[in-house]
N, C-alpha and C positions, 0 to 999 in steps of 0.2 A: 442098191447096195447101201449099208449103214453105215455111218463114219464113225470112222473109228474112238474118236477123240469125246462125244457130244457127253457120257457118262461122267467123265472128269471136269465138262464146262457144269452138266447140272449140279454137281454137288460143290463149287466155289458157292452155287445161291442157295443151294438148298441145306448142305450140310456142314460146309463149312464152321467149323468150331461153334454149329448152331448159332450160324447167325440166320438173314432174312430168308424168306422163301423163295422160287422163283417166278411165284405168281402166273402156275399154270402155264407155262414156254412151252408152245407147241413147236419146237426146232434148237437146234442146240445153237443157233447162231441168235436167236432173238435176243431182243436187250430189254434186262427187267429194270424193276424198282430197284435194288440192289446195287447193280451195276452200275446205273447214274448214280448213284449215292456214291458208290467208290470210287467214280473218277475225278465227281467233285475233292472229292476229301483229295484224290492224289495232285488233283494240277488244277482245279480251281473251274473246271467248267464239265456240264453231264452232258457234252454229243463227244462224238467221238472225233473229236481235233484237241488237237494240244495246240497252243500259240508259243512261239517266245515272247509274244508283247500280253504281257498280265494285266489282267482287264480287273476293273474296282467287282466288288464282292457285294451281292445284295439278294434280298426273297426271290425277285423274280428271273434270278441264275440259277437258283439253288430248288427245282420243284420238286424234286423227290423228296430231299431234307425235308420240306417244308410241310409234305403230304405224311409221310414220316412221323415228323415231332405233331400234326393236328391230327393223326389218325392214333396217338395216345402210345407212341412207339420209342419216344425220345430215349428212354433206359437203353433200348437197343442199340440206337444209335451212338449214344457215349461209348459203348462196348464196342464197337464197330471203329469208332476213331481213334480211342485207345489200341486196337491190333492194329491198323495201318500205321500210326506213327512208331510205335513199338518194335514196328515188324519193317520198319523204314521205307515205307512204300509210299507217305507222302514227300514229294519234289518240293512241292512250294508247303510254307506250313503254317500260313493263313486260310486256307481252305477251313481246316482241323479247329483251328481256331473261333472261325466263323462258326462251324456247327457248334462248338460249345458252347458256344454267346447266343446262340438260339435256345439249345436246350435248358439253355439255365434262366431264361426269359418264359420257362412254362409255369405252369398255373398247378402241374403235380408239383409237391414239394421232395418227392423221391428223386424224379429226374434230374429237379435243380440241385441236388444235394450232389449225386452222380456226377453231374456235369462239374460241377465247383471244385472236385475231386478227382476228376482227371486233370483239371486244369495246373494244379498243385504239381501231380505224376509228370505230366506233359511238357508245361512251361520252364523252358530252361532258360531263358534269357529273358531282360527287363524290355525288351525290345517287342517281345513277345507280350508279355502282360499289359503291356502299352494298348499295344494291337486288337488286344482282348479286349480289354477297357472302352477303345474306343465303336469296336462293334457294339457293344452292350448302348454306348448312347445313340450310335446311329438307329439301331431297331427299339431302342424307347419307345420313341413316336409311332414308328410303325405297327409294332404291335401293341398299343396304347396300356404300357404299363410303367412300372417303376423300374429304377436302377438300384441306386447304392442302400440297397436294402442290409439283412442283416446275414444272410447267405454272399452278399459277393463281400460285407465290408472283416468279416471273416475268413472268407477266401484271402483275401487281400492280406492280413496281419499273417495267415499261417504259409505265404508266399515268403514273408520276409522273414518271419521267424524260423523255420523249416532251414534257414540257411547255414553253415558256417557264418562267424561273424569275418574271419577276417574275407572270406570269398568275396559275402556280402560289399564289405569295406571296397574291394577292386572290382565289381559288379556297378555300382551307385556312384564312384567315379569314372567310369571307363564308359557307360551308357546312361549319361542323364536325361537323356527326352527323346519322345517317338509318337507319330502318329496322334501328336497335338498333348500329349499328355508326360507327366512329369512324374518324378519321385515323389519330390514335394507336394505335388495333387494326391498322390494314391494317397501318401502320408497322415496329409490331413482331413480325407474324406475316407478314409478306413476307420480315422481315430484308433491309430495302433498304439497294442499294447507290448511294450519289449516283451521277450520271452528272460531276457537274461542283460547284466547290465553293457554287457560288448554291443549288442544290439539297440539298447538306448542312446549308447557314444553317436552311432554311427544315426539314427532318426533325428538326435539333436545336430545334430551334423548337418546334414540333410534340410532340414527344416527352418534351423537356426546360424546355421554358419561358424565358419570355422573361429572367430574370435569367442562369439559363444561358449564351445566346447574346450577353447584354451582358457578361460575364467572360471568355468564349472569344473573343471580337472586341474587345473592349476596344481592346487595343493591336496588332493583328492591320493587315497591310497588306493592303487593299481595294480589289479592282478595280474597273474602272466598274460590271459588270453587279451585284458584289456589293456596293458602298455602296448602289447603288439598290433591291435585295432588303433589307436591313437599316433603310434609312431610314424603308419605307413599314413595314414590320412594328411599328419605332418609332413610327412615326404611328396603326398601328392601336392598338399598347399606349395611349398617351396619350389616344387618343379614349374608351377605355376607363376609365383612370381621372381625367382630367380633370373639375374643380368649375367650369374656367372655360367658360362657351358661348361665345365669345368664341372661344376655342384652338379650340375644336373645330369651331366654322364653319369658321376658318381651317383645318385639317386636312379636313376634306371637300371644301374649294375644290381645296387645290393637290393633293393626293392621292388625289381623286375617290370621295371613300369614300362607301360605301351606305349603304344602311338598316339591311339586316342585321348592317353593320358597328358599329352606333350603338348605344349603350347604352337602356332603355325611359325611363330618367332624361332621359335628354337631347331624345329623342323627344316631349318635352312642349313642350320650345321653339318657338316661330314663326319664331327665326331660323333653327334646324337646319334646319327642315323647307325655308325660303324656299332655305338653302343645298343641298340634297337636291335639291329642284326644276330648278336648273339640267342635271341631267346625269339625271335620271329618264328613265326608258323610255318608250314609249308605252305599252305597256300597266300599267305600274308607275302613269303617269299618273293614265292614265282610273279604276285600281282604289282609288288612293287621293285624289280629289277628294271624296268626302266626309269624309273623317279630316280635312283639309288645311282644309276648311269650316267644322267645328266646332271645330276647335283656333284660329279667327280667321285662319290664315293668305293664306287669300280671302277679303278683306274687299270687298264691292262696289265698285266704282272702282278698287279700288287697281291699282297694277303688275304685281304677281303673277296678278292673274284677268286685265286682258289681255295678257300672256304665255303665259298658260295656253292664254287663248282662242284667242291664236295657233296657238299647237301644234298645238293638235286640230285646225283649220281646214287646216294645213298637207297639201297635195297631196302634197306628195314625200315629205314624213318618215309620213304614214298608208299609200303605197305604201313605202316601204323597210320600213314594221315587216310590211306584206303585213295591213293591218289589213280582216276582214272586217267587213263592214257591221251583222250581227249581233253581234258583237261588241261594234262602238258603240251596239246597242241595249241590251246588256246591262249595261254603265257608263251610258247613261242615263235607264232606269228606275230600276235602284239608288239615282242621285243624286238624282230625282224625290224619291223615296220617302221621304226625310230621314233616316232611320235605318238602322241597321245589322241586318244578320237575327239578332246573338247579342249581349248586351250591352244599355247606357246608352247608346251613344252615336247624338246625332242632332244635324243642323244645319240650315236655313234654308237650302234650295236658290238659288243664283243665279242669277239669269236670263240675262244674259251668257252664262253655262258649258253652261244648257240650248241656248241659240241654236245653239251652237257644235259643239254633240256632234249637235244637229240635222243642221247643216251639215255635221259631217263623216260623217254617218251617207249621206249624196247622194252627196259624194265619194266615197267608200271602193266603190261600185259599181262604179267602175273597174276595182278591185283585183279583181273578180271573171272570173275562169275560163271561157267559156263552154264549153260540151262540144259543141253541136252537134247535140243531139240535141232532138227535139219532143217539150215536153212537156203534160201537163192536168196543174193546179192544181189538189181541189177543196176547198174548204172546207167542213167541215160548219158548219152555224147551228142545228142541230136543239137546241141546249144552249145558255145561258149560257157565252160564253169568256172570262169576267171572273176564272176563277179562274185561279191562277200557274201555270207552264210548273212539273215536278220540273225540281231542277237547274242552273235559271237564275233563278228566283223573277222571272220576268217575265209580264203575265198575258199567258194565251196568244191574246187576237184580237191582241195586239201580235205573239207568233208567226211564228201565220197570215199577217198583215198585210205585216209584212217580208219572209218567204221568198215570198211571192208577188210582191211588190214586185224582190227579188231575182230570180227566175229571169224576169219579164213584161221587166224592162229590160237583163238579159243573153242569153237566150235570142232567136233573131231568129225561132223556131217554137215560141211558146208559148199559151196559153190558162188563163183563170183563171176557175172555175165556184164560186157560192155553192150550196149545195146545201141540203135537206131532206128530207124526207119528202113533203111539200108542195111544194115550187119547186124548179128550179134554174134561177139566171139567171148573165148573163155577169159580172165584175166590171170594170171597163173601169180602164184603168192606162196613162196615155201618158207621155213624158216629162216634162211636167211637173208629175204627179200626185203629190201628196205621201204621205208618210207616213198623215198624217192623213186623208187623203182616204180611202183605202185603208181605213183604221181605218172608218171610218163607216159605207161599204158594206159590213161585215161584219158589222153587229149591227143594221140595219135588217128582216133577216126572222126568226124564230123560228118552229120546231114541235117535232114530237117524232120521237124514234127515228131511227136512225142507220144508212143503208144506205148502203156502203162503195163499191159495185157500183155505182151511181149513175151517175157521171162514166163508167163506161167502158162501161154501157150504153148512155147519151148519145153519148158519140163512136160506138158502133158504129152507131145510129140515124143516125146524122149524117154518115157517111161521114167519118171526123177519123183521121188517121194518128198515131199515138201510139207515141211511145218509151217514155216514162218516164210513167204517173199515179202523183200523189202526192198523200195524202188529208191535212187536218191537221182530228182530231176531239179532244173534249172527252170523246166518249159512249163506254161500251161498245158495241160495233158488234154489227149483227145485219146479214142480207141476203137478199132472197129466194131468192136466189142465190146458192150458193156461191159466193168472192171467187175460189178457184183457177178453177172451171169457166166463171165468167164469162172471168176473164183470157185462159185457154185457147180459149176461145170466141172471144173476140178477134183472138187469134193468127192462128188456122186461117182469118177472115174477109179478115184484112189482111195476112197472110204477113210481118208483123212480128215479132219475140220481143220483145213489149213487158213492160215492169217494172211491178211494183207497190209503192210504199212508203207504208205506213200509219203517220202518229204521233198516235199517243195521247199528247198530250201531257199529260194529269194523268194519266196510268195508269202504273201498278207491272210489270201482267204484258199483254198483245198477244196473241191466238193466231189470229192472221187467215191469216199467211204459212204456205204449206203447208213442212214443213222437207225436202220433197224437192223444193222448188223451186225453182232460184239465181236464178230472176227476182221474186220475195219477199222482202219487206225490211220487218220492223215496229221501229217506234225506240219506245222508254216515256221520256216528260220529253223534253225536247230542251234544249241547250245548245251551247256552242262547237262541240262535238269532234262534236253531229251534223250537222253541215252539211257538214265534211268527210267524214265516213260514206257520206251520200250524194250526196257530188261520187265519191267512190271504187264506190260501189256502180252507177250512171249509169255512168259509163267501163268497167266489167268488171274493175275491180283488186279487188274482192273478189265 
């Protein structure tokens, strides 16, 4: 029988928006040249495991890239990282980076131009360009050529020119250094040329310091765009060395200044913090409701916690920041917990703030994607899932609990199976089913040993058409069955090219997924960035 599915996997490699080819894939499950290239770009490694623990980036992780940019293909590739970042499919976004710092280290002068040029498109934070910069000197050596030639010192001036000046202004205070490299280096190893004079305040600034800039402007006549470049620089110096809290509230009010703008002195404050809080992020939020806790600044009742509670409750402002639901798991286990995972610091959870992250943990469902595709659920109970997720230090029947939660009330073809060695029964999840509820039917059965194959034995006994099974274990897995032959078993039965994704969430290493098989996918620990892994892995973008 034909699976159904294998003409839509050939054309991600073959026809997709013309990019790679699939290099002759005799089976719709094979894994090309293509396909390592885009998993690299999406999470930083070409077999088929995702990690939570992000491993250093180098030629001999990257072999596709690297056969790729020497088989005279690099223009493709640029094109290639440009659609994943664009199209939001890279998780981590040094991957992306790394290939450009390749491509722009080639010997075509097309490519390098290319690569310099999405880098512009792409790079949206100094953090980032940092990062750039510093791939470019680690593969110097390696690929035995130059750096700050006159393509990157180019790049580099049309980075900062390319900007608003006053952006720039709270960009160049708010992220001064990364990954060994500085403003001040790009500065004077670009030999930049201001585009305009807001933009020279801000490189004298930069380069020279702020007395500098108050002697050179002093008596200097000042445009609009450049009083208000100068003002706020001024207000950043002040917040810096300012004794009065007082000023420096005031300075964060009318100036919108951050946190990383703040000295650690002043960060002790309950005003600062109170005044921070107005213009905080959501996720800036949610990550620092315990700092916020034990520094008194949510003091039960007060104004600030419902404020707070407001926020997080907010429908519109959890969809504008695109807040997943896992997410809001992740902020509030952490606040449960009272303490912090490094350090002294701990506070007295508030039950309000719980309610609320509760609350928005419902909401934020909304926010979710569906794919469309059917999926099975299964959960192993064969172990204790009381210990913590790597990663996310959230314990994993909370996990489990959630992404089953998550895909039962987005998914309109789904099913969610408890499993063991012993039993599998349904887990029943309707709209109204809470969190909790969820929780509790997953720690009601116990046995031992771990067979992976389980769920899709089941379905195939049961006649269940399956796109996607996705297993969530605690155990080292065994099977009586091989997980490939089973799957493949599957396939040939139901003429589906159905997926398999196994997390081992307290495991370090996975070896379930066969790595010549792009319908195999093992994640070790789970956290944010794998939930979008396998949103991207589900749809065929990696």
């Amino acid at each position: 029988m034909e699976l159904s599915s294998p003409p839509e996997q050939l054309l991600n490699d073959q026809e997709e928006q013309g990019h790679f080819s699939s290099g002759g894939a005799d089976h719709p499950w094979a894994v090309t040249e293509s396909l390592r290239l885009r998993r690299f770009l999406c999470y930083g490694s070409e077999s088929a495991t995702y990690s939570t623990r992000e491993r250093a980036l180098g030629p001999e992780g990257a072999l596709a890239l690297m056969e790729l940019v020497q088989g005279g293909r690099s223009c493709e590739v640029v094109e290639e990282v440009k659609r994943m970042c664009l199209e939001g499919k890279t998780v981590r976004p040094n991957p992306a980076l790394f290939a450009l710092a390749v491509c722009s280290q080639n010997s075509d002068a097309k490519a390098k131009q290319a690569a310099f040029r999405a880098l512009q498109e792409l790079c949206s934070s100094p953090g980032q360009l940092f990062t750039f910069i510093q791939y470019k000197k680690e593969l110097k050596d390696g690929l035995c050529c130059g750096m700050w030639g006159r393509g990157l010192r180019r790049a580099v001036n049309d980075w900062y020119n390319s900007q608003d000046a006053l952006s720039l202004a709270h960009t160049v205070t708010r992220c001064k250094h990364r990954a060994g490299w500085s403003h001040q280096d790009l500065l004077r190893l670009s030999h930049l040329k201001p585009a305009n004079d807001a933009i020279a305040l801000i490189s004298k600034y930069v380069t020279k310091g702020w007395k500098v800039v108050q002697e050179a402007y002093a008596d200097k006549e000042k445009s609009e765009e450049l009083m208000k470049v100068f003002l706020y620089l001024e207000a950043v110096e002040k917040a810096k060395h300012s004794t009065d809290e007082q000023e420096v509230v005031h300075l964060i009010e009318e100036y919108r200044l951050e946190r990383e703008q703040i000295l650690t002195t002043h960060l002790k404050s309950k005003e600062v913090w109170k005044a921070l809080l107005k213009e905080m992020s959501m996720s800036a939020l949610m990550r620092h409701l315990g700092k916020m806790t034990a520094d008194k600044v949510l003091m039960p009742g007060s104004p600030e916690v419902a404020a707070v509670c407001e926020r997080i409750q907010d429908e519109q402002a959890l969809t504008k920041a695109k807040t997943h639901p896992f997410s809001v798991l992740v902020a509030s286990e952490n606040y449960k917990r009272g303490h912090g995972k490094r350090g002294k610091l701990k506070w007295q959870p508030n039950r309000d703030i719980i309610q609320a992250l509760d609350c928005a943990f419902a909401k934020c469902l909304s926010n979710v994607e569906p794919t469309g595709k059917r999926f099975m659920v299964g959960v192993d109970v064969s172990a204790c899932l009381h210990s913590l997720a790597l990663g996310s230090s959230v314990p994993s029947v909370a996990v489990a609990a959630a992404m089953s939660m998550v895909i039962a009330r987005t998914e309109p073809e789904s099913e969610v199976l408890i499993f063991s060695e012993e039993a599998l029964v349904p887990c029943v999840i309707s709209d109204d089913t809470s969190l909790i509820q969820v929780t509790a039917q997953l720690v009601q059965i116990q046995s031992v040993g771990t067979d992976c194959t389980l769920p899709i034995q089941w379905a195939s006994e049961n006649d269940k058409t399956v796109d996607v099974f996705i297993i969530f274990t605690n155990n080292e897995t065994y099977a009586t069955i091989n997980p490939t032959e089973a799957l493949r078993t599957y396939r040939e039965k139901t003429g589906v090219f159905s997926k398999l994704i196994v997390c081992g969430m307290t495991s370090n290493g996975l070896s379930v997924a066969d790595p010549d098989d792009r319908g195999m996918l093992d994640i070790c620990g789970f956290d944010s960035r794998a939930v979008d892994v396998i949103h991207n892995f589900v749809l065929d973008a990696i």
